[in-house]
C-alpha positions as CSV (number, residue, x, y, z in Angstrom):
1,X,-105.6,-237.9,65.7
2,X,-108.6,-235.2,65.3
3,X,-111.7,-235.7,67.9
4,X,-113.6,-235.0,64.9
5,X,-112.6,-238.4,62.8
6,X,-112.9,-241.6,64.9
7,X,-110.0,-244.1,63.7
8,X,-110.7,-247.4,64.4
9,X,-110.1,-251.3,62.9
10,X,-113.1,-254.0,62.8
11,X,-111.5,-257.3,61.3
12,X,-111.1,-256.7,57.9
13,X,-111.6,-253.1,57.7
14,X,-110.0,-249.9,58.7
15,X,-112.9,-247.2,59.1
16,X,-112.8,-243.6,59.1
17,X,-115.9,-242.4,60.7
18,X,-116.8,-238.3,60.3
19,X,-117.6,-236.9,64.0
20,X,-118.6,-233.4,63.9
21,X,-122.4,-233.6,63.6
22,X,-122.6,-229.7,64.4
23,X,-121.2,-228.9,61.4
24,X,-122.7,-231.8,59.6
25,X,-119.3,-233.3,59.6
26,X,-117.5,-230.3,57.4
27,X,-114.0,-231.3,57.2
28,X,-111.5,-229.6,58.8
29,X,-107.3,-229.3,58.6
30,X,-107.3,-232.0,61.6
31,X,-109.7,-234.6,60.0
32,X,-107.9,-234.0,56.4
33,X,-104.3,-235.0,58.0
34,X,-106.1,-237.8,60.4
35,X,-107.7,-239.3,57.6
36,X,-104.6,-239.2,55.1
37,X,-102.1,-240.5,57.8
38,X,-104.9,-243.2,58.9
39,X,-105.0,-244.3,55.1
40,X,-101.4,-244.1,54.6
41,X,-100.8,-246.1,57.6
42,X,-103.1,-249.0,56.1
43,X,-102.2,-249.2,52.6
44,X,-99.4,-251.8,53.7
45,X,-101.2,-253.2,56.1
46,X,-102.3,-256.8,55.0
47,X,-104.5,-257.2,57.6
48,X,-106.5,-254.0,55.8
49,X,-108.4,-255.5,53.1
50,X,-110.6,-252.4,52.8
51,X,-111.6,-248.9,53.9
52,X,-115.0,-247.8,54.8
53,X,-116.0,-244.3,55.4
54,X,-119.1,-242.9,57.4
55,X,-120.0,-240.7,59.9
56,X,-120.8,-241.5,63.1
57,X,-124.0,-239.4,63.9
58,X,-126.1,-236.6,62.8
59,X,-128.2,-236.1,59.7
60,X,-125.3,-236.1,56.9
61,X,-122.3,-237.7,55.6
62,X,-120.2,-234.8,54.8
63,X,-121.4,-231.0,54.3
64,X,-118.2,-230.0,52.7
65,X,-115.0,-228.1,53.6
66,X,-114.7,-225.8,56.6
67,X,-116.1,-222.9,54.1
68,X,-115.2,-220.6,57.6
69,X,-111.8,-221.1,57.7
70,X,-111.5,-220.5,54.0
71,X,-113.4,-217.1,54.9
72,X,-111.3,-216.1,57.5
73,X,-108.1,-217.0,55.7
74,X,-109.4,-215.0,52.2
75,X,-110.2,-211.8,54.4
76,X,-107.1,-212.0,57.0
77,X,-104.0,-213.8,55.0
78,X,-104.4,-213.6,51.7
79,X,-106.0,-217.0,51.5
80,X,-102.1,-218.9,52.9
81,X,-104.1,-221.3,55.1
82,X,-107.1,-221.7,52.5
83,X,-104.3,-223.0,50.0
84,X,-102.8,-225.1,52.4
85,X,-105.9,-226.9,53.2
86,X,-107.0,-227.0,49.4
87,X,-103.6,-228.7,48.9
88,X,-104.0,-230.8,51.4
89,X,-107.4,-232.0,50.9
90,X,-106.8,-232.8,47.0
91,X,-103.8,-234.8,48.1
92,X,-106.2,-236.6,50.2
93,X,-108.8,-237.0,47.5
94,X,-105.8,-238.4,45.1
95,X,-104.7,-240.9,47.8
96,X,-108.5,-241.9,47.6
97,X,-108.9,-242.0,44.0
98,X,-105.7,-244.2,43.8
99,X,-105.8,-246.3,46.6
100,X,-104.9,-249.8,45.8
101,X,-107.4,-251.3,48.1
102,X,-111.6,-250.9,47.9
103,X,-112.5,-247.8,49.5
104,X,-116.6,-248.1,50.3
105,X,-118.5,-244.6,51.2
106,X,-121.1,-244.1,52.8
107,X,-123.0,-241.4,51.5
108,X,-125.9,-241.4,53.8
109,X,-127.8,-237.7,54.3
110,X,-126.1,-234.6,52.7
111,X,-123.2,-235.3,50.6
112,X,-121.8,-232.3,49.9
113,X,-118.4,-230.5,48.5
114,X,-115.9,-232.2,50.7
115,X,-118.5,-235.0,50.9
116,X,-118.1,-235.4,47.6
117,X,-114.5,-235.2,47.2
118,X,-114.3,-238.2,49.8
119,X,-116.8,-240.2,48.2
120,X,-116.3,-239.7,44.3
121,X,-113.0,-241.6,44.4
122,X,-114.3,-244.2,46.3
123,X,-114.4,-247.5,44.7
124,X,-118.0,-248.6,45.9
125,X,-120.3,-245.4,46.6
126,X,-123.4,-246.1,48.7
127,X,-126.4,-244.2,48.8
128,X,-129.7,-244.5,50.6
129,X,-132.9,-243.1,51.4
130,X,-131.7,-239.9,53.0
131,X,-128.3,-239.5,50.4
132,X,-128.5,-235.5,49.2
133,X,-126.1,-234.9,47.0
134,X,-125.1,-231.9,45.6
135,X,-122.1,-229.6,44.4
136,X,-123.2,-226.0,45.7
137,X,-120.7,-224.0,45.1
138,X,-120.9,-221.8,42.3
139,X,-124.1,-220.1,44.8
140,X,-121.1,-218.8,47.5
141,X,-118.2,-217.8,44.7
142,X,-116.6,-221.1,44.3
143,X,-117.0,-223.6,41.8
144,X,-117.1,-227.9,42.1
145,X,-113.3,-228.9,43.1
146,X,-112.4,-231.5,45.2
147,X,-112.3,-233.7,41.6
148,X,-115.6,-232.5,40.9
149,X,-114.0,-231.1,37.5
150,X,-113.2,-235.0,36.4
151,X,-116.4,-237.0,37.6
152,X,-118.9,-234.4,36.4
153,X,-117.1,-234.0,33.3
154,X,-118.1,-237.6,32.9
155,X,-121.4,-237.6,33.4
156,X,-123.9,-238.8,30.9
157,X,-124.9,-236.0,28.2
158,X,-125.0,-232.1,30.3
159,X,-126.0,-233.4,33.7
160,X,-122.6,-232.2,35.1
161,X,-122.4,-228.7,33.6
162,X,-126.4,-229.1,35.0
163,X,-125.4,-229.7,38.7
164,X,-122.0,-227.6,38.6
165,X,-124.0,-224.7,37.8
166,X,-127.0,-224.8,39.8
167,X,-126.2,-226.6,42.6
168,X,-129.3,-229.0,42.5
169,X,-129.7,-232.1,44.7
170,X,-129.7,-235.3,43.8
171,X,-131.4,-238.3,46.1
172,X,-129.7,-241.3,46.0
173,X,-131.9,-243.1,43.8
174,X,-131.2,-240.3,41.5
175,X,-127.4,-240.5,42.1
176,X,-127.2,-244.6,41.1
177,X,-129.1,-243.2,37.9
178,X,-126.4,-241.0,37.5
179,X,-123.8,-242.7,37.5
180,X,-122.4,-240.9,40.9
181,X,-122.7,-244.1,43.2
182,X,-123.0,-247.6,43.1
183,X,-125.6,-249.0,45.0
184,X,-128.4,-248.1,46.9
185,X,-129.4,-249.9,50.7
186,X,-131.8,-248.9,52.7
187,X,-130.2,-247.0,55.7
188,X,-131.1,-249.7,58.2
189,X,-129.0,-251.9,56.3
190,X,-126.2,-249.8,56.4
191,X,-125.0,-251.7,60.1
192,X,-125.0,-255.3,58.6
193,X,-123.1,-253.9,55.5
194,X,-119.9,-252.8,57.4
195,X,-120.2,-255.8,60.8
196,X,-120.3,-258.6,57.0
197,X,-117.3,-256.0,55.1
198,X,-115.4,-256.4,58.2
199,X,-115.8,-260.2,58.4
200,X,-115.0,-260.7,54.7
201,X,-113.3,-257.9,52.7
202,X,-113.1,-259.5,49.7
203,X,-116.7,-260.5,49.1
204,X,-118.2,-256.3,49.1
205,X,-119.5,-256.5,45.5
206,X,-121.6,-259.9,47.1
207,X,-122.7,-257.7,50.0
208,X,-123.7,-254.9,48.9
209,X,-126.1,-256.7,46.1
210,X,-127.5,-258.8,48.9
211,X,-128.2,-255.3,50.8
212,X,-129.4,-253.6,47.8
213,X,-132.8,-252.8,47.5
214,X,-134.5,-251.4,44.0
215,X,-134.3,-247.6,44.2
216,X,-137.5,-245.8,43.2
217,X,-137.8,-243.5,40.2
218,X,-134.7,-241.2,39.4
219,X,-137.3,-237.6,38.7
220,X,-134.0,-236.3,37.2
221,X,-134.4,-238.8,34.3
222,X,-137.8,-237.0,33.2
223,X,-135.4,-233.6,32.6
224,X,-132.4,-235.4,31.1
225,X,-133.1,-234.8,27.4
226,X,-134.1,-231.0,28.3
227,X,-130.4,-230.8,29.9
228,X,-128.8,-232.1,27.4
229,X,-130.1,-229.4,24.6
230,X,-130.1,-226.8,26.8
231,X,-126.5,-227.3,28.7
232,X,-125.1,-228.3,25.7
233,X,-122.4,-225.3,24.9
234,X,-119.6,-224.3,27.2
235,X,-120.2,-220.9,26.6
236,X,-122.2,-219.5,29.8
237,X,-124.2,-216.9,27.8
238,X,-125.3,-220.0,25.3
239,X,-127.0,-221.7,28.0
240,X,-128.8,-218.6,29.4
241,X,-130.0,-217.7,26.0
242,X,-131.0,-221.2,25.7
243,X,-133.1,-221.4,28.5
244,X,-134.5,-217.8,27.8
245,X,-135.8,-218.9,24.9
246,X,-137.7,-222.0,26.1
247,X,-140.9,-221.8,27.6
248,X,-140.9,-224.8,29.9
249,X,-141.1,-224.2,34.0
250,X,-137.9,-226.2,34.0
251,X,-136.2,-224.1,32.1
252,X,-137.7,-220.7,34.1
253,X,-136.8,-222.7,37.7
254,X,-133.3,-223.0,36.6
255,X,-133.0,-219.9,34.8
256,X,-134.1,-218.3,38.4
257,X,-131.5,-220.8,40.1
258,X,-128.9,-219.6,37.5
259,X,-129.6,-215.6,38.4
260,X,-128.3,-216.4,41.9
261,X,-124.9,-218.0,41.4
262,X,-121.9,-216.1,40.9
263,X,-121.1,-215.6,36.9
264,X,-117.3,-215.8,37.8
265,X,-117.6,-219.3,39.1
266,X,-120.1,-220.7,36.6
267,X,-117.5,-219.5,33.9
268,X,-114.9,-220.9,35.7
269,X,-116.8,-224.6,36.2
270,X,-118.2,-224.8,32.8
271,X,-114.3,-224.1,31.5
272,X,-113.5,-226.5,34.2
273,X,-115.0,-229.4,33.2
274,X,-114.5,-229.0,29.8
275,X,-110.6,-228.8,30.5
276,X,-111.0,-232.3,32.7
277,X,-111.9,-234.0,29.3
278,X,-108.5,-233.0,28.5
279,X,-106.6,-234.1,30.8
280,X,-104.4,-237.7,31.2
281,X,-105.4,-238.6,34.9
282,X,-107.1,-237.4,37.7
283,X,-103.7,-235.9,39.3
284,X,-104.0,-233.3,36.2
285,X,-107.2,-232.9,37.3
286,X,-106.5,-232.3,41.0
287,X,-103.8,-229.9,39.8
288,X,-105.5,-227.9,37.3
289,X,-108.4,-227.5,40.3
290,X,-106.0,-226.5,42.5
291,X,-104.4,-223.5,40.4
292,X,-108.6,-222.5,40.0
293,X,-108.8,-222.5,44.0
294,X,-105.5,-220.8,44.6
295,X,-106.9,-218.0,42.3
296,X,-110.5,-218.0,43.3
297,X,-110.3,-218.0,47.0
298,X,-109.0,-214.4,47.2
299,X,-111.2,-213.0,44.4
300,X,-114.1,-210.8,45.8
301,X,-116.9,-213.4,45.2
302,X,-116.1,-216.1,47.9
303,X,-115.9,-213.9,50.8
304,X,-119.2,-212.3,49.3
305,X,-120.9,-215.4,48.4
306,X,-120.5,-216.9,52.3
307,X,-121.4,-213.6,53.8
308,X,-124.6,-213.3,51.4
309,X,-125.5,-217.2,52.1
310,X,-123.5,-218.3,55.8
311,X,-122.7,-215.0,57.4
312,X,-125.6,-212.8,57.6
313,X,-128.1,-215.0,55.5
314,X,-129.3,-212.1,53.0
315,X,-129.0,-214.3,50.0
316,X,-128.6,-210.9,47.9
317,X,-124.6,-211.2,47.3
318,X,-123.4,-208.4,45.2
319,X,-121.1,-210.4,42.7
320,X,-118.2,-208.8,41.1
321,X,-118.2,-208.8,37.8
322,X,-121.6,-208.6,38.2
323,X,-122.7,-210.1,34.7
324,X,-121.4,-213.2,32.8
325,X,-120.5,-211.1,29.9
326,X,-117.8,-209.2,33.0
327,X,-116.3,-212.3,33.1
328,X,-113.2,-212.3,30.5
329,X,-111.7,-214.8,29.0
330,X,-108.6,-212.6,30.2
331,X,-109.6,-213.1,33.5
332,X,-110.2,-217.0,33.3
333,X,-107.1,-217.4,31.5
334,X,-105.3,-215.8,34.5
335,X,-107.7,-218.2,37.1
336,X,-106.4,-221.0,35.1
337,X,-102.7,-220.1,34.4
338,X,-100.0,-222.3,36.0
339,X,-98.6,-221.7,39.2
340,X,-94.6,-221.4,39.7
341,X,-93.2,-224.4,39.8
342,X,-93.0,-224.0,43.7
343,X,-96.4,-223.5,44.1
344,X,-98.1,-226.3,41.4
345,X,-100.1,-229.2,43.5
346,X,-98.6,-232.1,43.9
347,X,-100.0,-236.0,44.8
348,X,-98.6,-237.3,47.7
């Protein structure tokens, strides 16, 4: 088992708490395989009557993947070890997603990329005060994976195409709103939760109301009509025209979000989530997301994006093609084409 994930059993409950508070808990190969074999291990277990995951310190739940790694492997091995830990990690997010017993997250402080992946599956996702949620990726050359592709897709009128392109951050009130989580505690009730899940695994839904407290406003809400009309085609140039033509702040702030993020990737996540509509299960989903990532991770813009945003902090990546309308439909065919039958994603 990784140092970074501690493993351990309170009555009831088998927990998997994140431990790399450097690195705001950013998964790793190690925690991936610690988590899965921890899981697997439990599934039969009667004793296990639920999973809970949380982290055990620092300021977030989950920042994402280890976006280094994927770096290293895009620039030095043609992106062999940033497949293998895609593939691994989306097996992981499958297991999640199709458990068999209640999974509860914990999505205190940033919930991010990887963070999401862990918690979207969950069966009860809980927020609080500090919960900042987002799906960044399209600002470093990747787009919302992880299952991003099937829960945003589902999201009430645009919001998803909204977040998958910008990258903005929900709070948790705003994620209950959403739809993205379940319940909202306040953080110092986050201790009781898990000691009265451990004594009683089959009374969470009971807990978690008796936790609960009433969120406050979801400021989202106030934009979700604008969203709507002006997210509402899958065609990237659409929406820019759209919000070129409107005169509201909002739509200038996100036009001047928009101008950041790679064009590649927005195509690719707007085609993305569109596709997930599509699809029979969230296995097709993990599948079709992992032919994008086996594609996209050696393409120039990753390893441009995390230099521009991680590496030397410029924020003034030179994306490649350089405009939306560079962006093919050739070329997202290609992203989105099967792999050989070899190579295709499969659940565990």
């Amino acid at each position: 088992m990784s140092e970074d994930l501690l493993v351990k059993r309170d009555g009831a409950a088998g927990i998997l708490s994140l431990n790399r508070p450097k690195a705001i808990h950013a998964l790793t190969f190690d925690m991936v395989y610690a988590m899965t074999a921890a899981m697997l291990e439990w599934r039969n277990d009667p004793a296990v009557g639920a999973v809970l995951i949380d982290h055990a310190e620092g300021r977030g739940f989950c920042a994402g993947g280890d976006i280094n790694l994927l770096r290293n492997s895009a620039l030095t091995d043609g992106g062999v070890s940033g497949r293998q830990f895609f593939h691994d990690e989306y097996q992981l997010n499958h297991l999640l997603m199709t458990y068999g017993k209640p999974v509860v997250a914990f999505m205190d402080g940033i919930t991010m990329g990887g963070g999401v992946g862990l918690s979207g599956p969950a069966t009860f996702r809980v927020t609080t005060e500090a919960t900042r949620f987002a799906m960044p990726e399209t600002g470093i050359g990747l787009f919302p994976d992880v299952g991003g592709g099937w829960f945003l897709s589902r999201l009430r009128g645009r919001l998803g195409q909204y977040l998958a392109l910008t990258g903005a951050r929900l709070d948790g009130a705003e994620c209950v709103w959403a739809g993205l989580a379940t319940h909202y505690l306040p953080a110092e009730n986050l201790p009781a939760a898990k000691a009265r899940i451990a004594a009683d695994a089959g009374a969470i839904p009971t807990i978690l109301r008796e936790l609960s407290a009433v969120p406050p406003e979801p400021k989202i809400a106030a934009h979700a009509a604008d969203i709507e009309r002006l997210f509402a085609s899958n065609r990237y140039e659409d929406i820019l025209a759209a919000l070129e033509a409107d005169g509201s702040d909002f739509a200038q702030a996100t036009l001047k979000t928009l101008a950041t993020k790679s064009p590649q990737t927005c195509k690719v996540a707007l085609r993305q989530l569109s596709t997930s509509l599509t699809l029979p299960d969230f296995a097709a989903n993990m599948a079709m997301e992992y032919r994008i990532s086996a594609r996209v991770l050696t393409l120039p813009d990753f390893a441009e994006g995390v230099r521009a945003v991680i590496v030397d902090k410029d924020n003034a990546p030179k994306w490649s093609p350089a405009t939306p309308e560079g962006v093919t439909d050739d070329l997202l065919d290609a992203i989105f084409a099967p792999l050989s039958a070899a190579d295709e994603w499969k659940p565990l």
